[in-house]
Every structure is written in C-alpha cells, then in structure tokens.
N, C-alpha and C positions, 0 to 999 in steps of 0.2 A: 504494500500500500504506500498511496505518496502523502507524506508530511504535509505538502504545499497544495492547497486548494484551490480552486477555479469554481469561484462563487463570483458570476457576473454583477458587475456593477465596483465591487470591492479590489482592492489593492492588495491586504496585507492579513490575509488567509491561511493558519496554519495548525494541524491535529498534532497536540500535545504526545500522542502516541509514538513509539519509534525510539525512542532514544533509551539505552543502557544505565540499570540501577545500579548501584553498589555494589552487589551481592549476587550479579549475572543474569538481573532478570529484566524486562523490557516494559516501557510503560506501551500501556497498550490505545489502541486505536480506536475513537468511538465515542471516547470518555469525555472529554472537554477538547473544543475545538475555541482558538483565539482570534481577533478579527479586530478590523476597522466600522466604524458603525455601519450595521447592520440593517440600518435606515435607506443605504444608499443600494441595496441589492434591486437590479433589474425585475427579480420576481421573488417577492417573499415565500414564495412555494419551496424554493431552496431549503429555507430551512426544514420545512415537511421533510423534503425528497430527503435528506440527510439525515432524517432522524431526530436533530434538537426538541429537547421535550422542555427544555428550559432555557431562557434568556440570562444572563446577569448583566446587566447596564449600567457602567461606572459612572457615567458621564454626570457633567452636574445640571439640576432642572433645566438653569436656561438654555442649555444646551439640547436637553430633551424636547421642546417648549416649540424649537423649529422645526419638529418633525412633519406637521400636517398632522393629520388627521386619519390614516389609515391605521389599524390595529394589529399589530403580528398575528399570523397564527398557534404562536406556541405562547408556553405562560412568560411573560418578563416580570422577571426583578431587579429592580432601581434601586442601586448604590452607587451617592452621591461620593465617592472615594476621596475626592478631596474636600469635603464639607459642602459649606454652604459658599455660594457665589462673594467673596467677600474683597472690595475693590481695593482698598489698602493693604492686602496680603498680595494681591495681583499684581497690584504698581512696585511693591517692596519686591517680589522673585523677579519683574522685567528688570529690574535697576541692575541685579545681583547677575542677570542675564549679561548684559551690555558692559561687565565691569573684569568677567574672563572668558579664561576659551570656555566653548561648549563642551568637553568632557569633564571638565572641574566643575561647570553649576551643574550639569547632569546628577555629578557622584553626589556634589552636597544636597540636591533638591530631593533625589533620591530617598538620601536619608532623613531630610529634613520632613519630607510627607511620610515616611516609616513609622516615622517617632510621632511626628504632633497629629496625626490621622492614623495610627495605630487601631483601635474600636472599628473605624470603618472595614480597615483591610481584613477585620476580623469577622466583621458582618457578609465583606464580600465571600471570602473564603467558608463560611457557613453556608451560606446561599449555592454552592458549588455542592459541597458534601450534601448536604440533604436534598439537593436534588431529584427529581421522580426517576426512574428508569429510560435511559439515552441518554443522547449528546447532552451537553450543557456546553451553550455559546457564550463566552467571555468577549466580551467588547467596549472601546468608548470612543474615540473620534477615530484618530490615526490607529489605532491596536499597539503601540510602543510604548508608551509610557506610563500610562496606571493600567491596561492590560499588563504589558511587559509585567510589573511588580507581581502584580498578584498571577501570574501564569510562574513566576521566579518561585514565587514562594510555594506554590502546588507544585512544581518537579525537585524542588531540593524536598519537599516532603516527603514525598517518592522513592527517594535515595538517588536522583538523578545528581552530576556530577556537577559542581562549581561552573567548569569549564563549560560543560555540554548547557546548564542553563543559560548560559553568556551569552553562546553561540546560538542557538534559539533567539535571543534577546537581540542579539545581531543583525540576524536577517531581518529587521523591520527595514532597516538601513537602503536596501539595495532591495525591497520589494517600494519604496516610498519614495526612491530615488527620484522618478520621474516627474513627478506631482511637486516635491518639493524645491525641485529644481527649480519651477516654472515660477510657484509661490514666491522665490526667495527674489529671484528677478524682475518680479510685480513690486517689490517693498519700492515706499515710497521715501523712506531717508534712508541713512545709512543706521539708523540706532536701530530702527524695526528690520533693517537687513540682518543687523549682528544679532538679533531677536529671533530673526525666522533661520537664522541657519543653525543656532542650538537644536529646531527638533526636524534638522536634514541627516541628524550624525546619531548614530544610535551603536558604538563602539565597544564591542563584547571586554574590553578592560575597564569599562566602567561598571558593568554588571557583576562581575567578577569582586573590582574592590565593594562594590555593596553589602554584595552577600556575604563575604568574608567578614567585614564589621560588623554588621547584622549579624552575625552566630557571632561575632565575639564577643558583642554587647550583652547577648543573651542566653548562649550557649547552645542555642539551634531554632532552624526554623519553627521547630514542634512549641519550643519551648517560649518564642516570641506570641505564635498563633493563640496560646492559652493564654498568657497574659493579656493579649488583645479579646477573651474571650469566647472562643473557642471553645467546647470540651473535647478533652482526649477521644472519648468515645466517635463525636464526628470527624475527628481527625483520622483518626484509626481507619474509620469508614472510605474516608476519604482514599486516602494512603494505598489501604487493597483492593479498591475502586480501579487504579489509576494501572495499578500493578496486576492487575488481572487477580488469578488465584496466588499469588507470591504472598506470604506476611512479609508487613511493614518491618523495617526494624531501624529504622529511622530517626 
C-alpha cells in the first residue's frame, strides 16, 4: 500500500501506516490518515470511499466559519489546537516570525504551542483513540503544523522512530512546495514575505529537536499525553490500534 494519497482537490495526503516500531513491528494502514483541510476535497465522497468514520479538525472557529455550508458525510470533531483566535498572541509569534530563520521559530513555536496548548493536544489525541471503527482523518489548513504535532505524537506512541517521525513530518515540505511557492511570491512586503516563507520549510531537524525535548521535559510521549489528560487506558487503545495486533510497549 502507498503512504501518499490522491484525494483530489488536497495537496498534502498521507496514511500514518507503513513505517517500522521499535520492537519490529509496523504501524498499520487504515488507522488514521493526515491531510490539509478537508474542506477543499473535489468530492466529499472521498472520505466515504476510504473509509473515514471520523473527522478531527484542529483548525481554529474562524477558520472553520469559511467553510460554506455543506456538511461532511462522516462525524467531525472540532479541536481548536491552538485555542481560541486571540490577536495579540498572533501579532506577538509574526514579530518572533520576522526576527529568525524559519527552522529556529518553527522548533520554538513548536514547543511553545506543546507547553501552553498542552489540554488541547490532549483533547485532540483523545478524539483519535476513541474513535468508532475506520479511518480517523486528522487535518487543519496546510496538514504541517498542528497536524504535523499531533500525527508526531500518535507515531512516537506507537514506538515509531525519532527519525522516521521527522521524516513523515518532512514530506509536508515538498508535497506544499508548489502552492507555497506561488503564496510566498504574492507577499506584498518583505516582512509578510519572511512570514510566509517560515511555513514553505517544514525541515525533519526541527521535528526531530522537538521530540527529543519533548520526552526530555517529560520522559515520553505517553507520559506528556497523560498529563495533558489523557488516560492510559485510551492511550493503550490507541497505541495497539495503530500497531495492528502488536502490544504497545511504548
């Protein structure tokens, strides 16, 4: 089976299945598939023909709010992952934006939505595990960056590799290449240029130093997700979900 999907209308399409755990075993195919909003598909049927029995949607309201008026066919759940719309947290990350390169605010923004939206990522990662029987479609505009996080944190649960989650986290880079290209060329100064080309780079050594602080702040993914609330037991769920018949040991 292929990784990379061809869901018309979308860019940045890819089944969490495929990639090698700790312990020799393989996340499997099926389980949670990652994406760019899902709103932009040519035919919502997609999701039917695939499977998805469940939505999670990180995006924030206003962002939901331009969809129009059609209704998925499958159930969504709205998780606002980075809060609520709030304009002085927004103008404070542009400043921080425009002040280094894009893989230094990447790694700090990273961390800094980890820590201070902790509960959400734990609400979304719940929403995942308890899911009905199928797919579960993870998504919110581009599929890189609050997919990215919480797709990171479901394959290091997994027992999937530092590296291998990186590299996943990578390929948004070079499936978004094109669209962003065009975006970053449209900027109308130079300050929204250096703005829009932070989210053209999507650099598996930024994912990499993430996670690594991330388990070192807290001593593992498992162990971050319950303090974000989480229980073990849907963790667990999760975990052997992801992994087919393999126990977690994660």
């Amino acid at each position: 089976m292929r990784r990379t999907l061809d869901w018309g209308g979308l860019e940045n399409v890819r089944d969490l299945g495929g990639l090698a755990t700790a312990d020799g075993g393989m996340t499997q195919f099926g389980v949670i598939v990652r994406a760019d909003n899902v709103r932009r598909l040519r035919s919502l049927q997609t999701l039917v023909d695939h499977g998805v029995s469940r939505v999670v949607d990180l995006r924030f309201p206003a962002e939901r709010d331009e969809d129009g008026l059609d209704t998925l066919p499958v159930e969504v759940v709205h998780v606002s992952l980075l809060g609520e719309w709030d304009d002085d947290y927004r103008e404070a990350l542009e400043a921080r934006m425009v002040q280094t390169d894009p893989p230094e605010y990447l790694r700090w923004s990273y961390l800094e939505f980890l820590d201070r939206f902790a509960p959400n990522f734990g609400t979304a990662v719940r929403a995942i595990a308890l899911a009905p029987p199928g797919t579960v479609c993870v998504h919110c505009v581009g599929g890189r960056d609050r997919t990215g996080l919480v797709s990171a944190l479901v394959l290091r649960l997994a027992g999937v590799s530092i590296a291998d989650v990186a590299q996943d986290y990578a390929q948004s880079e070079e499936r978004l290449a094109a669209g962003h290209a065009r975006w970053v060329a449209a900027a109308p100064d130079a300050d929204e240029r250096a703005r829009r080309l932070v989210f053209a780079e999507a650099p598996a050594q930024v994912m990499e130093d993430v996670v690594r602080e991330l388990e070192r702040r807290h001593g593992s993914v498992r162990a971050y997700l319950v303090a974000a609330g989480v229980s073990p037991e849907a963790l667990h769920g999760l975990s052997t979900r992801l992994r087919g018949d393999a126990v977690s040991r994660t």
